[in-house]
NUDORO-963806 format. One record per residue (C-alpha): y, z, x; residue number from 1; residue in three letters. Coordinates in nm, 4 decimals. Each point is the difference from the previous one (the first is absolute). Example, Ala and Ser with C-alpha at 12.3 -4.5 7.8 and 13.67 -1.06 7.14 Angstrom:
! residues 2
+----------+----------+----------+-----+------+
|       c2 |       c3 |       c1 | pos | code |
+----------+----------+----------+-----+------+
|  -0.4500 |   0.7800 |   1.2300 |   1 |  ALA |
|   0.3440 |  -0.0660 |   0.1370 |   2 |  SER |
+----------+----------+----------+-----+------+
! end
This chain:
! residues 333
+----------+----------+----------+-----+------+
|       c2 |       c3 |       c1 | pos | code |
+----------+----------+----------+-----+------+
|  22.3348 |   2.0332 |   6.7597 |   1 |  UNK |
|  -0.2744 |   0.2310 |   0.0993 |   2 |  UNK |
|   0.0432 |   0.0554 |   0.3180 |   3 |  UNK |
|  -0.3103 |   0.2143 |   0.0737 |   4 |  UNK |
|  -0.1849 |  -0.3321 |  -0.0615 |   5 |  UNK |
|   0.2290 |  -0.1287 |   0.2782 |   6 |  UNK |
|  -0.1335 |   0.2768 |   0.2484 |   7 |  UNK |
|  -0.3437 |  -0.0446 |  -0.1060 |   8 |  UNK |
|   0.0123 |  -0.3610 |   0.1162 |   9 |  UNK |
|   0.1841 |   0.0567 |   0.3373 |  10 |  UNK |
|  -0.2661 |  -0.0731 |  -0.1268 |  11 |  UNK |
|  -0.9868 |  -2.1960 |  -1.1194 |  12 |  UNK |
|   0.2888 |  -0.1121 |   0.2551 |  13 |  UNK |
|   0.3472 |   0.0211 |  -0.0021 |  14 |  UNK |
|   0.1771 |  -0.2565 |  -0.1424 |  15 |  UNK |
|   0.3372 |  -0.0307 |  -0.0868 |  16 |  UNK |
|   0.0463 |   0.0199 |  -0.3574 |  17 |  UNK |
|   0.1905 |   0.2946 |  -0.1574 |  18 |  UNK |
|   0.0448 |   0.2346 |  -0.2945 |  19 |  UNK |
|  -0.3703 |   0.1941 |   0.0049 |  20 |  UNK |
|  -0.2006 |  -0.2768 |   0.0198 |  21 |  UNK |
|  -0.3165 |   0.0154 |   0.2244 |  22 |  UNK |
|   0.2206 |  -0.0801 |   0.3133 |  23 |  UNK |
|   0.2419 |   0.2535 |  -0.0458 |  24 |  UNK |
|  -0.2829 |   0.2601 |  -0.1462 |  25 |  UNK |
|  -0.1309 |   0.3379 |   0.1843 |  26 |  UNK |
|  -0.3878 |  -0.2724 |   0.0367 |  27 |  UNK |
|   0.2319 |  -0.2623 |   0.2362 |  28 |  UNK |
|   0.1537 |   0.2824 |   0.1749 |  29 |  UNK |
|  -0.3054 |   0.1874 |   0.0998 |  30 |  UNK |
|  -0.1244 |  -0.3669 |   0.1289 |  31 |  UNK |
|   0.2334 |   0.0000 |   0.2728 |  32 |  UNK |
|  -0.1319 |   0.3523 |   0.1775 |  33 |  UNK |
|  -0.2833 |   0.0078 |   0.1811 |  34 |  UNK |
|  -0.2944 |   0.2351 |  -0.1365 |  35 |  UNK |
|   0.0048 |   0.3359 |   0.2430 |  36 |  UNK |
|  -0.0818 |   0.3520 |  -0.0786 |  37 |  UNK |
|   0.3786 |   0.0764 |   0.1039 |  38 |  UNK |
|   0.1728 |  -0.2847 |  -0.2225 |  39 |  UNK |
|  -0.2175 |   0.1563 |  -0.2861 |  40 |  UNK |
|   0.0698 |   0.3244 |   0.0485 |  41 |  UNK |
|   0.3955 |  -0.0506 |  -0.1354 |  42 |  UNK |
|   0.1188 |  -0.3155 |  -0.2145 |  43 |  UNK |
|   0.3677 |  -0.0458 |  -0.1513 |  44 |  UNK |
|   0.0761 |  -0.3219 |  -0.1781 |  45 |  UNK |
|   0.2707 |  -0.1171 |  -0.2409 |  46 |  UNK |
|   0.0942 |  -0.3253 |  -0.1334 |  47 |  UNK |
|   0.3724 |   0.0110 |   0.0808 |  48 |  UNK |
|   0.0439 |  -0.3471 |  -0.1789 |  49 |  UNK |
|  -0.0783 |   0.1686 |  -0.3147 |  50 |  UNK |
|   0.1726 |   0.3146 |   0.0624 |  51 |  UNK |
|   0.2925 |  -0.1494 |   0.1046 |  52 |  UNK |
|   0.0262 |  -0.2640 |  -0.3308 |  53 |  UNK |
|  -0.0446 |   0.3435 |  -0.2206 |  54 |  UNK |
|   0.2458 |   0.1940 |   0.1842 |  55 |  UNK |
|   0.2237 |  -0.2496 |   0.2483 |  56 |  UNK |
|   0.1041 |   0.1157 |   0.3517 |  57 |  UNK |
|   0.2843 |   0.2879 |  -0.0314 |  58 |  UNK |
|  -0.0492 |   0.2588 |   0.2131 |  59 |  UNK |
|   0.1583 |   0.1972 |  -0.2455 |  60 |  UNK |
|  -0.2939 |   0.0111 |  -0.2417 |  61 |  UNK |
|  -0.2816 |   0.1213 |   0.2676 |  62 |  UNK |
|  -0.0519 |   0.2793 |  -0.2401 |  63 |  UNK |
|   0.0049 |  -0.1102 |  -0.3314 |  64 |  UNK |
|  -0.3461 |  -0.1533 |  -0.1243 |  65 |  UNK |
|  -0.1983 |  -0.2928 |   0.0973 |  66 |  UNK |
|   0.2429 |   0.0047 |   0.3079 |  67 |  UNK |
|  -0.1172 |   0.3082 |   0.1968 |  68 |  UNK |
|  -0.2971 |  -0.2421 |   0.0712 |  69 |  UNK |
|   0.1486 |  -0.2789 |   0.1120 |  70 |  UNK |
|  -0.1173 |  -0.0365 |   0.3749 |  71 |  UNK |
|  -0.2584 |   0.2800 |  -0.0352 |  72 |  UNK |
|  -0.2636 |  -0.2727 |   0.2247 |  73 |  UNK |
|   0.2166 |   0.0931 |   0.2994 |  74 |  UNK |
|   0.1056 |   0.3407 |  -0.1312 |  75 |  UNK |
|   0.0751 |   0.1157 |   0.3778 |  76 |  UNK |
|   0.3413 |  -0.1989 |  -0.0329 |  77 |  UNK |
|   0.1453 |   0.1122 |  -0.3516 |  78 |  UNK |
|   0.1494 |   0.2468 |   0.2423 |  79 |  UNK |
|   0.1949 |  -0.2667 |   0.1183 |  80 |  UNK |
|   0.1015 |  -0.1895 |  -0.1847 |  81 |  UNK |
|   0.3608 |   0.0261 |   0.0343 |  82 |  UNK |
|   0.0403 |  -0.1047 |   0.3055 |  83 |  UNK |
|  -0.3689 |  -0.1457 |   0.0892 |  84 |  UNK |
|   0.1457 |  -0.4063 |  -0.0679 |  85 |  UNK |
|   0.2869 |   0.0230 |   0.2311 |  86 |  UNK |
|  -0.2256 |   0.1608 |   0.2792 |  87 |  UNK |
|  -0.3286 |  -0.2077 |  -0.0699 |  88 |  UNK |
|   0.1138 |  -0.2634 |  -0.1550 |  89 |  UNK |
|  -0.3146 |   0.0892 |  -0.2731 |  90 |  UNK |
|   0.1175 |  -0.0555 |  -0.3521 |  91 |  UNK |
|  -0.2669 |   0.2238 |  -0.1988 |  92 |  UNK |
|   0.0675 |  -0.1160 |  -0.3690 |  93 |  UNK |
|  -0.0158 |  -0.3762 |   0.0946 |  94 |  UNK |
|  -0.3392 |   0.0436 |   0.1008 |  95 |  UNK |
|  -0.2828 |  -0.1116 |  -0.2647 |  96 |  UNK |
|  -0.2308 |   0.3178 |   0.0836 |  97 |  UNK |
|  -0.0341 |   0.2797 |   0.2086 |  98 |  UNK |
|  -0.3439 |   0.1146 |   0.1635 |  99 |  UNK |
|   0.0153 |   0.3111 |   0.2440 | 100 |  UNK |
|  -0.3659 |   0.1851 |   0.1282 | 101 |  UNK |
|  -0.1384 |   0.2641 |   0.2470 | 102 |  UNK |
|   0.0856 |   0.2973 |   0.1761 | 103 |  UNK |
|   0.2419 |   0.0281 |   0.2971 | 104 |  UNK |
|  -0.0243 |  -0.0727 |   0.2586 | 105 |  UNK |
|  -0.2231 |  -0.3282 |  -0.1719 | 106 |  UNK |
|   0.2278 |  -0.0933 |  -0.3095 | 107 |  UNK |
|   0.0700 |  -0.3564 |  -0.0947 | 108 |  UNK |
|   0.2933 |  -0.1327 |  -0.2101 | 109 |  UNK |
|  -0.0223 |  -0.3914 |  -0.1557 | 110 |  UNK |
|   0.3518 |  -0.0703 |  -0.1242 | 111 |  UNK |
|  -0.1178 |  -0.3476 |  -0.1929 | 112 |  UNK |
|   0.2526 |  -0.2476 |  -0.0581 | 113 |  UNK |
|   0.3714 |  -0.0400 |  -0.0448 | 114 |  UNK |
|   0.0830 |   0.0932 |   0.4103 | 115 |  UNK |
|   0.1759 |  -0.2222 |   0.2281 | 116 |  UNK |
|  -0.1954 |   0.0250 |   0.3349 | 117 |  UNK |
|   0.2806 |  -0.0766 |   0.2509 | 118 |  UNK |
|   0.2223 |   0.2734 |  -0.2058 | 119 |  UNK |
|  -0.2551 |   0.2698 |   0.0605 | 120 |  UNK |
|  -0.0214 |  -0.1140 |   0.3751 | 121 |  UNK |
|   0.3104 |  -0.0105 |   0.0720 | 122 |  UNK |
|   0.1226 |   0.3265 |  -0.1582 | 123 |  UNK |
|  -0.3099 |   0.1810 |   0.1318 | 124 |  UNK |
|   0.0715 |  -0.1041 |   0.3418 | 125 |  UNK |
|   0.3753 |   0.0489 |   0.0374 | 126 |  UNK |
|  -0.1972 |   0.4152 |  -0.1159 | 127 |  UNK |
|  -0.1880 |  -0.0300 |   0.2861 | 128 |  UNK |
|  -0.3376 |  -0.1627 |  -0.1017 | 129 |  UNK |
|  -0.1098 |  -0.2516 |   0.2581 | 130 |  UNK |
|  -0.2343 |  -0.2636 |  -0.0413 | 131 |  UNK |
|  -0.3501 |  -0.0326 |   0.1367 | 132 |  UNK |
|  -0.1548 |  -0.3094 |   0.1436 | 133 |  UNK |
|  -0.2120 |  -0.0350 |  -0.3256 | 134 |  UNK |
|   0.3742 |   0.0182 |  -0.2049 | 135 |  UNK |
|  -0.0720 |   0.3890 |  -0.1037 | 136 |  UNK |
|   0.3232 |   0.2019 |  -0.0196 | 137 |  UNK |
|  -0.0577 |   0.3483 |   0.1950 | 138 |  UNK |
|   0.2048 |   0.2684 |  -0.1142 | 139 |  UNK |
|   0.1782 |   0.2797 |   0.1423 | 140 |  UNK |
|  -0.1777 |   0.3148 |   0.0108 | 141 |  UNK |
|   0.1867 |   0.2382 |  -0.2893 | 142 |  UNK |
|   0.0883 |   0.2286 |   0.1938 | 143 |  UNK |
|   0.2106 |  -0.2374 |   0.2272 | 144 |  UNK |
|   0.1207 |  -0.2173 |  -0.2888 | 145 |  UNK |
|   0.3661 |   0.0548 |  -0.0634 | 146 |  UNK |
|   0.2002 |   0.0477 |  -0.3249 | 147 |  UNK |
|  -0.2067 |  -0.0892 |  -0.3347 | 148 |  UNK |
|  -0.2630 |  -0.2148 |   0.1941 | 149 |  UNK |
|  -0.1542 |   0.3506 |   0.0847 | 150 |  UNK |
|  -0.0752 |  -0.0045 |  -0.3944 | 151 |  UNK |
|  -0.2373 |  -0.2933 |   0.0102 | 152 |  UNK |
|  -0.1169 |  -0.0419 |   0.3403 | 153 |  UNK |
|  -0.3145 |   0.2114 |  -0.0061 | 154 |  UNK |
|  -0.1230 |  -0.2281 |  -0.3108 | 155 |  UNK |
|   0.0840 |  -0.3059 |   0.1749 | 156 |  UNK |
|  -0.0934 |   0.0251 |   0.3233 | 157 |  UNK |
|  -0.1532 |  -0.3518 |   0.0306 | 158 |  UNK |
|   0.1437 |  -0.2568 |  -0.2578 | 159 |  UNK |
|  -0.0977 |  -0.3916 |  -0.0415 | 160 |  UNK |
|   0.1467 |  -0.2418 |  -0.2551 | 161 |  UNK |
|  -0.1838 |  -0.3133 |  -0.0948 | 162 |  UNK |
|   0.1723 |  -0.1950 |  -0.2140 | 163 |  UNK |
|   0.1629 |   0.1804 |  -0.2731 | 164 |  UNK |
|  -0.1766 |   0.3301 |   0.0723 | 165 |  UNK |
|   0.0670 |   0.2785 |   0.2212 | 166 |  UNK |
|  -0.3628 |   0.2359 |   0.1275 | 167 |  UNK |
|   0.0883 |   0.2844 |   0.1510 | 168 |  UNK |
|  -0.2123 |   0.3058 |   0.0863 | 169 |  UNK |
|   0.0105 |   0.3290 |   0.2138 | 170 |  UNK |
|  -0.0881 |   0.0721 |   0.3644 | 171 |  UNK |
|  -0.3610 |  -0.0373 |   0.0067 | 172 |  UNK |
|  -0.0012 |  -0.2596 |  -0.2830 | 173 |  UNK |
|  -0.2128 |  -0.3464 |   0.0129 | 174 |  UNK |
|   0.2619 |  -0.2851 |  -0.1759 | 175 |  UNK |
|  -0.2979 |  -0.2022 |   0.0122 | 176 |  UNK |
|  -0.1067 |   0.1569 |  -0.2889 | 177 |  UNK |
|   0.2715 |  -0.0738 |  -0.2027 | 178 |  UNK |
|   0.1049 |  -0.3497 |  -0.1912 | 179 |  UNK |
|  -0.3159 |  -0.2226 |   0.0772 | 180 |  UNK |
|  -0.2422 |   0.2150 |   0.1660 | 181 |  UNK |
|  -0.3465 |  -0.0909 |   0.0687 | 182 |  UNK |
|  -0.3114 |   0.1295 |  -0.1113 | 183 |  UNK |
|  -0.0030 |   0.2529 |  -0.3017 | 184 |  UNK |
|   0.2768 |   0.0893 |  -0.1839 | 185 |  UNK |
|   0.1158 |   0.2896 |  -0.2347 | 186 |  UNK |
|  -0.0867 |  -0.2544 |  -0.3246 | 187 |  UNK |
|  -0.3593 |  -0.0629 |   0.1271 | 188 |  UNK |
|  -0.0755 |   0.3801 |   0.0145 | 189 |  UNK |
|  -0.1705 |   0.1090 |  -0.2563 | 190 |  UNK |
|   0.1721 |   0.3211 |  -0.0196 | 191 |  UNK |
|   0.2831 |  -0.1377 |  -0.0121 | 192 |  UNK |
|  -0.0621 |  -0.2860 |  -0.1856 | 193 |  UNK |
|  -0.1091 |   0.2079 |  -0.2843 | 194 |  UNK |
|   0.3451 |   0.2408 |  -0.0377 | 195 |  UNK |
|   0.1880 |  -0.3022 |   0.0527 | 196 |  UNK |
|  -0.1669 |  -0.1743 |  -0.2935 | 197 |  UNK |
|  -0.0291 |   0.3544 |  -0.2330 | 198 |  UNK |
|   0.4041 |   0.0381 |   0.0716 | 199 |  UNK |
|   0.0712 |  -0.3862 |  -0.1339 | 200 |  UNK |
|   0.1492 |  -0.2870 |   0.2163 | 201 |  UNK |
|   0.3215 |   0.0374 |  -0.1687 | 202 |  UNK |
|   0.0828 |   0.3280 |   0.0881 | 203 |  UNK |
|   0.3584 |   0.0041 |   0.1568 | 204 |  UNK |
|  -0.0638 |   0.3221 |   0.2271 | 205 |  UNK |
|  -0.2791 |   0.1558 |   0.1086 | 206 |  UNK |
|  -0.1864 |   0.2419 |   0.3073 | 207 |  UNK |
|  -0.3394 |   0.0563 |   0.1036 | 208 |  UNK |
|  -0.1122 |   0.2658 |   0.1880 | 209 |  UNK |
|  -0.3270 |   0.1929 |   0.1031 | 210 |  UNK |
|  -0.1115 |   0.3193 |  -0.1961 | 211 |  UNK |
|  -0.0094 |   0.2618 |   0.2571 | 212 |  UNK |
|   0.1907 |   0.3247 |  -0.0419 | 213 |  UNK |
|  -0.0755 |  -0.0631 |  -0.4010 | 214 |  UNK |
|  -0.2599 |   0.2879 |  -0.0582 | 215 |  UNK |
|  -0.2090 |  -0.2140 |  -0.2510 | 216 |  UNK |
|  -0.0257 |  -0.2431 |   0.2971 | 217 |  UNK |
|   0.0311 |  -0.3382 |  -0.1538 | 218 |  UNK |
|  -0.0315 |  -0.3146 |   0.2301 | 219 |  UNK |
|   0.3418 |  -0.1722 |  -0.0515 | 220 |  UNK |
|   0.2505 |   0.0513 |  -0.2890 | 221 |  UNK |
|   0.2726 |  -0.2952 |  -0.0238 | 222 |  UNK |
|   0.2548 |   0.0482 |  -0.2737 | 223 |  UNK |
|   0.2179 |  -0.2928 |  -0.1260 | 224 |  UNK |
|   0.3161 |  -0.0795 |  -0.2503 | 225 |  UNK |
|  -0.0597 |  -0.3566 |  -0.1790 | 226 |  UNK |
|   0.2296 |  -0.2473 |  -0.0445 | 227 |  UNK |
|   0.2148 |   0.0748 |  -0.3059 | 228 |  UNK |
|   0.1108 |  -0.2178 |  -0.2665 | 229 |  UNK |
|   0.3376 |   0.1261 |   0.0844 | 230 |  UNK |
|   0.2468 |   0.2159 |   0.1930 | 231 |  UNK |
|   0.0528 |   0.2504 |  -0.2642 | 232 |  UNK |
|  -0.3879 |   0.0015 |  -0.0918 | 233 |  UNK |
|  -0.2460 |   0.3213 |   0.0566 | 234 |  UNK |
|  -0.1311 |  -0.0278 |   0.3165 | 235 |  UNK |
|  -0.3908 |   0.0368 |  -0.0334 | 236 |  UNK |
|  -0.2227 |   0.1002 |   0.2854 | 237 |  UNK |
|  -0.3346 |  -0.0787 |   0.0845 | 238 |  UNK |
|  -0.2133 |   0.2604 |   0.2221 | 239 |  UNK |
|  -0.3298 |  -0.1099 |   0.1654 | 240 |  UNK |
|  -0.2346 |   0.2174 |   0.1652 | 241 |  UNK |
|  -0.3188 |  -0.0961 |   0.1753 | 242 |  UNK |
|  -0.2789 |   0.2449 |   0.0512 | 243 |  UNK |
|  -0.2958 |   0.0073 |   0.2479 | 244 |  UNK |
|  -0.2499 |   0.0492 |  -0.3134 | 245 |  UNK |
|  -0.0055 |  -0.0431 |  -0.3543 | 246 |  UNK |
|  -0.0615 |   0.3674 |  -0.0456 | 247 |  UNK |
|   0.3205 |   0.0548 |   0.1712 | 248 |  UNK |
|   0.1659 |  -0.2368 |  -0.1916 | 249 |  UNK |
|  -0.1585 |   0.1365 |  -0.3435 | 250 |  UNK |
|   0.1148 |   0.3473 |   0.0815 | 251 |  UNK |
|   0.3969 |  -0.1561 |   0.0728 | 252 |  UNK |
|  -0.0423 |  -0.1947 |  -0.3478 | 253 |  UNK |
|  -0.0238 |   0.3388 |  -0.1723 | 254 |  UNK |
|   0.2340 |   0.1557 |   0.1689 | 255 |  UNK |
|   0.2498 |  -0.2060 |   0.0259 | 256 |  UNK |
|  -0.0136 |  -0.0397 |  -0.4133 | 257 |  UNK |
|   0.0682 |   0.3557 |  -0.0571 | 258 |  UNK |
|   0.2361 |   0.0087 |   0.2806 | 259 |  UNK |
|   0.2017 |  -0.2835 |  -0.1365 | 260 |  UNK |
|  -0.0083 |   0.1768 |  -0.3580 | 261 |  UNK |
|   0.0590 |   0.3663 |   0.0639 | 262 |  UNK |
|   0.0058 |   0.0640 |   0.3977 | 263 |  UNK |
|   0.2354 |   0.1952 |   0.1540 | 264 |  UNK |
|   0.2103 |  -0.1385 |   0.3136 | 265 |  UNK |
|   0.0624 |   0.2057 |   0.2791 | 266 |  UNK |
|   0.2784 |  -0.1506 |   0.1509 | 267 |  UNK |
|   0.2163 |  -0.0014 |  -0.3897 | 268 |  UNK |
|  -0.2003 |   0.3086 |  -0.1507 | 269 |  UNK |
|   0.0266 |  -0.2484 |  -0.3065 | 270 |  UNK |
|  -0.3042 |  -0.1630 |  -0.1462 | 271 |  UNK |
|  -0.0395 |  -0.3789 |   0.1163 | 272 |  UNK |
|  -0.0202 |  -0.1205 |  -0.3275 | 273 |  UNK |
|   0.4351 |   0.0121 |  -0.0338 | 274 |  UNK |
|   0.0062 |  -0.2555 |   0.3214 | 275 |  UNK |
|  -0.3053 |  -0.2172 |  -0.0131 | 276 |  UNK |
|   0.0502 |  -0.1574 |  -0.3545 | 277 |  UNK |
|  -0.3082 |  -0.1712 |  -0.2542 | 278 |  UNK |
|  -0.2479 |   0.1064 |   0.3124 | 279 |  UNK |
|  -0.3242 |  -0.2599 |  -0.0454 | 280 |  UNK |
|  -0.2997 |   0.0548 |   0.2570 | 281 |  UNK |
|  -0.2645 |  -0.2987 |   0.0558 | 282 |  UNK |
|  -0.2949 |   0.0514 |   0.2130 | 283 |  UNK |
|   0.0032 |  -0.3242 |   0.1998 | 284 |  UNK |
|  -0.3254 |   0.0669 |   0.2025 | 285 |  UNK |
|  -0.0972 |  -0.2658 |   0.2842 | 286 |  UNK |
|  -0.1114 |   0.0779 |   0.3171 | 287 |  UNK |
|   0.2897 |   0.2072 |   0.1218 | 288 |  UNK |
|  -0.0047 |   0.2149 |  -0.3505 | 289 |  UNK |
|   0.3008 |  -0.0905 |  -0.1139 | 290 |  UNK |
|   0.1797 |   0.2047 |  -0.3009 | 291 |  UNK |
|   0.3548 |  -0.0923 |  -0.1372 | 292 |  UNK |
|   0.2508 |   0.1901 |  -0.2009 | 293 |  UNK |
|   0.2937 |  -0.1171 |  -0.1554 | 294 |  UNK |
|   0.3449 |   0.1324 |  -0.1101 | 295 |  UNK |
|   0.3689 |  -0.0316 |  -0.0754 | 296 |  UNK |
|   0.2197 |   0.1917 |   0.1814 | 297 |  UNK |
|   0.3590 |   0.0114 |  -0.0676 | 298 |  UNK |
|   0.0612 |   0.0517 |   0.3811 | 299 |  UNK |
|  -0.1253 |  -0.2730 |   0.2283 | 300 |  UNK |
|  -0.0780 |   0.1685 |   0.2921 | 301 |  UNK |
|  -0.2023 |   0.2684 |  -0.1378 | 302 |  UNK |
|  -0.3541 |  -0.1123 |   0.1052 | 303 |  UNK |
|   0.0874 |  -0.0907 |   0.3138 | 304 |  UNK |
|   0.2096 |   0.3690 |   0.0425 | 305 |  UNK |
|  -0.3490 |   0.1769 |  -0.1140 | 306 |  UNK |
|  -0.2160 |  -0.2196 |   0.2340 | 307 |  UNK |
|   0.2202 |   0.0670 |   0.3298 | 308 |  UNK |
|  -0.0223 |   0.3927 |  -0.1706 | 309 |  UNK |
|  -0.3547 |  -0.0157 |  -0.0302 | 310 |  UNK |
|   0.0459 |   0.1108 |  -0.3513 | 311 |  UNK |
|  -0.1012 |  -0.2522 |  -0.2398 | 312 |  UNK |
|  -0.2446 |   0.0789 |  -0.2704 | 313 |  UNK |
|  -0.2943 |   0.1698 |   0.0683 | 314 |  UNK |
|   0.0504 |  -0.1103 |   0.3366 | 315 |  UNK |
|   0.1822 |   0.2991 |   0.1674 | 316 |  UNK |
|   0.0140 |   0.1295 |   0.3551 | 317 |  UNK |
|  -0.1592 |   0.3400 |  -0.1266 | 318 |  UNK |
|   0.0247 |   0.1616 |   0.3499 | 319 |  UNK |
|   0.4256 |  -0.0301 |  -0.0740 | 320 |  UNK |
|  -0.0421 |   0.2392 |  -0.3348 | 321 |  UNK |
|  -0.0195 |   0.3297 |  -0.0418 | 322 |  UNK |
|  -0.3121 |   0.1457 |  -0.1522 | 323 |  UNK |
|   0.1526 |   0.0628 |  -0.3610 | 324 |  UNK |
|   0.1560 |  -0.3351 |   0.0038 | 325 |  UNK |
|  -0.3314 |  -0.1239 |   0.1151 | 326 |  UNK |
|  -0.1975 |   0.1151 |  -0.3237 | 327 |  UNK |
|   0.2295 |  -0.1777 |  -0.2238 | 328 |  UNK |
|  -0.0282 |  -0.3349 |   0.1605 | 329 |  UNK |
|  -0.2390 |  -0.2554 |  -0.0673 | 330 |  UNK |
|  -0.2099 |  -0.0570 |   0.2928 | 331 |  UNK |
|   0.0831 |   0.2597 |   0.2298 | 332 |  UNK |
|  -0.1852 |   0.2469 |  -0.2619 | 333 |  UNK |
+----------+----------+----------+-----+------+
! end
């Protein structure tokens, strides 16, 4: 499942109810990460719990449908999944949720519920993590991790269970911030706060990340798929984008209407209209400028493909196109 998003990575409070309810939802997630300019800068959640009832836990299905998302909140281990139990003793589709932000070497990983702590211990130690005095496990460096450890050691250089959860985070990571961390969090920034809200509590997947290298310059677009009514249902996306004025945001509005109708995408040479299905836009508006579009799309990763590709509507890396192809898309004109 999209592994550039994997290399990009290398890169309300949480109860314990299930099923997209406000304790599973993307709101309790972002309640257990403390508010930093590097934890906002990247955001990956999914509500495995829901995934997993929609799709089950076979392997064999990782790329058919609602599946490909399942574990997308700690999307640095889909990788691994074949063999990532039986090293780590992690079971990624028991866990309620996944949450997984920053930049390496700062990234953070909550695995939420569904772990046994002295399985992850134990199996993490016999592949040479050792134990702090404050109970953090210290990984290997990668390079010096042998076999398929070398395939998750960089993302989990430092890992801590407490109680059913397992933290983990890179190098230079603070697992302070993760699980109950004090001060701010990612739900009381407004920023934040406001995609979160735009993209719906029961969405099932969803990233964040900051606007730079989009030409238009938004502040943050996060992109979403909600919780369907069923496996075999339409998988409908939700795109919010937040805007530093509401100038900004008025010009996006436009464009992204005509974009949505008739645009032209550079990475298909199709017109986005014959993957983003029954397009709405709403101006949302607040203090962040939010605007929200809507569609079906009969493939469920598609936002989040054209938001790692910088190539969602009318919000383009122009500097990737050449001029010709620059004149026919919306935004970069």
């Amino acid at each position: 499942m999209r592994p550039v998003l994997a290399s990009v990575l290398v890169t309300v409070a949480a109860g314990c109810s299930t099923g997209g309810t406000a304790g599973d939802g993307l709101e309790a997630a972002l309640a257990r990460v403390a508010d930093t300019a590097n934890n906002r800068s990247a955001i990956y959640y999914d509500n495995t719990t829901e995934l997993v009832t929609l799709t089950g836990k076979d392997l064999r299905a990782e790329t058919n449908g609602y599946a490909q998302l399942r574990g997308q909140g700690a999307i640095v281990l889909l990788s691994t999944l074949a063999f990532l139990t039986a090293d780590s003793g992690i079971k990624l589709f028991d866990e309620n949720y996944a949450i997984s932000t920053g930049t390496p070497p700062n990234t953070l990983m909550l695995i939420a519920g569904g772990q046994d702590a002295s399985l992850v211990t134990g199996r993490l130690t016999k592949e040479g993590w050792k134990k702090d005095a404050d109970g953090t496990l210290a990984g290997p460096p990668p390079l010096a991790a042998g076999g398929s450890t070398g395939a998750y050691a960089s993302f989990m250089r430092q890992v801590r269970t407490a109680n059913s959860d397992v933290l983990a985070g890179g190098s230079a990571a603070d697992l302070g911030q993760l699980g109950s961390p004090p001060g701010k969090t990612l739900a009381d920034d407004a920023g934040i706060s406001a995609l979160a809200h735009c993209l719906g509590n029961n969405v099932v997947a969803a990233t964040i990340f900051e606007g730079n290298g989009i030409t238009v310059a938004p502040t943050e677009v996060a992109v979403g798929i909600s919780k369907p009514a069923s496996a075999s249902a339409t998988p409908h996306a939700v795109v919010c984008v937040s805007w530093p004025s509401q100038a900004a945001a008025g010009t996006y509005v436009s464009n992204v209407r005509k974009a949505l109708a008739t645009g032209l995408s550079p990475a298909t040479s199709g017109r986005f209209s014959t993957q983003l299905l029954h397009a709405t836009v709403t101006s949302v508006g607040g203090s962040t400028h939010v605007v929200k579009w809507q569609a079906d799309t009969p493939v469920v990763d598609t936002v989040f493909v054209m938001q790692e590709d910088r190539a969602l509507p009318a919000l383009q890396d122009c500097s990737q196109l050449k001029p010709a192809q620059k004149a026919q898309v919306i935004g970069c004109g």
